[in-house]
Each structure stands twice: as structure tokens, then as C-alpha cells.
C-alpha positions as CSV (number, residue, x, y, z in Angstrom):
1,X,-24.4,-29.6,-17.0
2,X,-23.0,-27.3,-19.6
3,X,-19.8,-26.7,-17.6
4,X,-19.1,-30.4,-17.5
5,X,-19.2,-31.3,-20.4
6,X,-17.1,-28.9,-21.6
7,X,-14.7,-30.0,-18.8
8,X,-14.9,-33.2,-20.2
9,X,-14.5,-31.8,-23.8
10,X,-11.0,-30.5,-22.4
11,X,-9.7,-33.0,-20.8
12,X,-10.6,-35.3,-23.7
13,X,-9.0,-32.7,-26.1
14,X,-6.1,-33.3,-24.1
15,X,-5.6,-36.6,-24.6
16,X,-6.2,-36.5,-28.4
17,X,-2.9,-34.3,-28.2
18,X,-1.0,-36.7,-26.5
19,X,-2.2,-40.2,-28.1
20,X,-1.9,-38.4,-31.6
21,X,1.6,-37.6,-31.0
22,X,2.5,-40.8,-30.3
23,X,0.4,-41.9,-32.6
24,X,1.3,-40.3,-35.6
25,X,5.4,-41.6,-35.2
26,X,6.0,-42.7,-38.8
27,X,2.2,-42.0,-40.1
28,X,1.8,-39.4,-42.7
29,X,-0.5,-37.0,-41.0
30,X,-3.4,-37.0,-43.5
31,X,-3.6,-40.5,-43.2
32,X,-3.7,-40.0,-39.6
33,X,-6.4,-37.2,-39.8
34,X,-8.6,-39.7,-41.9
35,X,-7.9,-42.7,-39.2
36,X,-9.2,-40.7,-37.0
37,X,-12.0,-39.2,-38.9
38,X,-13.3,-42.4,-39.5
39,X,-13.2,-43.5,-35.8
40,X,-15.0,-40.0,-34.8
41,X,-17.7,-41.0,-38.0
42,X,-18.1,-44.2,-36.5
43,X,-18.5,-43.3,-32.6
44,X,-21.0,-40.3,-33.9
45,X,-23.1,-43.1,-35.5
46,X,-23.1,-45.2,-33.3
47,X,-24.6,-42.5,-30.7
48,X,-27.2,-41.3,-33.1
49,X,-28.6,-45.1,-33.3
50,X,-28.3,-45.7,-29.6
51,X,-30.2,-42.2,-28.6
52,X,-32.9,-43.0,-31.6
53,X,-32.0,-39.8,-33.6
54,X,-31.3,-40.8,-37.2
55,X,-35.4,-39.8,-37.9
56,X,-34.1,-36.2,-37.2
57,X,-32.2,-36.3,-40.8
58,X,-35.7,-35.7,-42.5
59,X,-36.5,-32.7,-40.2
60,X,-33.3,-30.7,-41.4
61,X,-33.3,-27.3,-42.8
62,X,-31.2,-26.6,-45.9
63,X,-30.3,-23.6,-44.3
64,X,-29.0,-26.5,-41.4
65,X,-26.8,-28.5,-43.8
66,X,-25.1,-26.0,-45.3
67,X,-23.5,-24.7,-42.2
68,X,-23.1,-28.2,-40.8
69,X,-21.2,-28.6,-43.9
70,X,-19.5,-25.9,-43.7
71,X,-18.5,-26.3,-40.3
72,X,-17.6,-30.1,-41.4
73,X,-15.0,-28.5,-44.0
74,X,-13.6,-25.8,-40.9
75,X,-13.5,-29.1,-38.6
76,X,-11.8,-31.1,-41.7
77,X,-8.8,-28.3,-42.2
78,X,-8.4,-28.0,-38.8
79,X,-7.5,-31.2,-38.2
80,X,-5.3,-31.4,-40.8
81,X,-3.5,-28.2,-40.1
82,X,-3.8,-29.6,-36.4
83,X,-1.9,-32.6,-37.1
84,X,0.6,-32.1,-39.4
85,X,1.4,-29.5,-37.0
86,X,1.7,-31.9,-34.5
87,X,4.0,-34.3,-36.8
88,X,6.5,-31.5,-37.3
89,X,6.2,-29.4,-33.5
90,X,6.5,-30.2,-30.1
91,X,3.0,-30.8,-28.2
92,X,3.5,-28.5,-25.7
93,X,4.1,-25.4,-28.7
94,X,1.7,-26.6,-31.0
95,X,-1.5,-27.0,-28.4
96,X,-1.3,-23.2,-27.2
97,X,-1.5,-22.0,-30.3
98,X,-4.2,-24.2,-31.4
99,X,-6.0,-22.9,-28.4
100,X,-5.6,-18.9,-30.0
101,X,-8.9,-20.6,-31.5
102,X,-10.8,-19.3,-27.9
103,X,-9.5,-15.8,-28.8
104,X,-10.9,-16.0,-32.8
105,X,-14.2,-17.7,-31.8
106,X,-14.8,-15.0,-29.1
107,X,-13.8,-12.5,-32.4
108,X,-16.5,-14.3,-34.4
109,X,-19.4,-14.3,-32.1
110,X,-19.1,-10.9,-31.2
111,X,-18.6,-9.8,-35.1
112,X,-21.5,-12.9,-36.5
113,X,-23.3,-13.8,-33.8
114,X,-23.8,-10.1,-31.8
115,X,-22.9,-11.7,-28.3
116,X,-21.9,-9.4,-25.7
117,X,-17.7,-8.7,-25.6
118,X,-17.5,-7.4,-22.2
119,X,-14.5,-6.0,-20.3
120,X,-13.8,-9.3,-18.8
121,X,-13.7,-10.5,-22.5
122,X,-10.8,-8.7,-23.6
123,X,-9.0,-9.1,-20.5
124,X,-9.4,-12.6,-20.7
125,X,-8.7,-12.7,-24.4
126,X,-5.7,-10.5,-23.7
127,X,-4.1,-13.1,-21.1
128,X,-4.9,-15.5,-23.3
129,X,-3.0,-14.4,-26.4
130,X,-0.3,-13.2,-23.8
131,X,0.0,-16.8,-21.9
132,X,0.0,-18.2,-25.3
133,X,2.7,-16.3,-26.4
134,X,4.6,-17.1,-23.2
135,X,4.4,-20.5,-23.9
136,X,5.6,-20.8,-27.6
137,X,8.8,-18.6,-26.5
């Protein structure tokens, strides 16, 4: 189930690139980034009500909301930095580097979280950075 959804995340990802491109012609890109925030707010709502969730907000931890805050504010700046990026660059420069974020997040668990960072990992981190690079060239 896990690997479908993440399938889905990508190809959905995808499209955000391409529809905010378009999008975004003549739209200052914070304005943009908080359009968009506010239809993600919505759809997340919406989804919590439909799955009966919203009782789960009296069962979080502090410990919880301050790194769902926290990861709020990363998620936040990234968009930002994401679209203004995209106002200014060409789609198919500014994705593959956005994507370097595989590469750091691999960094981060291995450093944060102790998961393994086997051979493979670096290999595939390696042709990563270098595909990237080939890209943006």
C-alpha cells in the first residue's frame, strides 16, 4: 500500500509543478504559495471530518505539536522557496533540484533518526546528486 501511495504522491507532485507554473503567470508567488495553502488547509479538513478524526486533536502530545509545527514552518519555507523558484526558473531546472531534498532527508534520518545508510544508499544518493546535476547543466 505504502509504495502506492507514494507513487501517487509523485505523480501528484508532478502536476503541482506544472499547474503552478502556469499558474503563477503574473501572480506574485507568496500570494500564490498562500492560494494554495489555503486550498491544501481546506482539502486536509475536509478529510479529517469525512474519516471522523478531529477527536484525535485532544489525544496530542506536546511533544507532537511542536514538531508538527515545526515541520508546518519547513513545509511553509519550502513552498515558498519552491515557488518563487518556479516564478523565476524553468520547471524542468528547478524540480531536480528541489528533488536534492531525497538526498538531505536520507542525510537526516541517518544523522536524527539512526536508520540504516547502506551501500545502496550512497550509490543511490550518489546517482542522484549526479542525475541532478546533469539535468540543471
Amino acid at each position: 500500500m505504502w509504495f502506492w501511495l507514494a507513487l501517487g504522491s509523485a505523480v501528484f507532485a508532478a502536476l503541482t509543478s506544472i499547474l503552478a507554473k502556469v499558474g503563477i503567470e503574473g501572480v506574485g508567488s507568496n500570494l500564490a504559495t498562500a492560494i494554495r495553502t489555503m486550498v491544501v488547509v481546506v482539502m486536509a479538513w475536509i478529510m479529517v471530518l469525512i474519516t471522523h478524526q478531529q477527536d484525535g486533536l485532544k489525544e496530542i502530545s506536546t511533544r507532537s505539536w511542536i514538531f508538527l509545527i515545526l515541520s508546518g514552518i519547513a513545509t511553509g519555507a519550502s513552498w515558498l522557496c519552491y515557488y518563487k523558484a518556479l516564478q523565476v526558473g524553468d520547471v524542468s531546472k528547478v524540480v531536480p533540484i528541489d528533488k536534492l531534498s531525497v538526498i538531505i532527508t536520507m542525510v537526516l534520518a541517518f544523522v536524527f533518526l539512526h536508520e540504516d545508510f547502506s551501500m545502496k544508499s550512497l550509490i543511490g544518493c550518489a546517482l542522484i546528486g549526479a542525475g541532478t546535476l546533469f539535468m540543471v547543466m
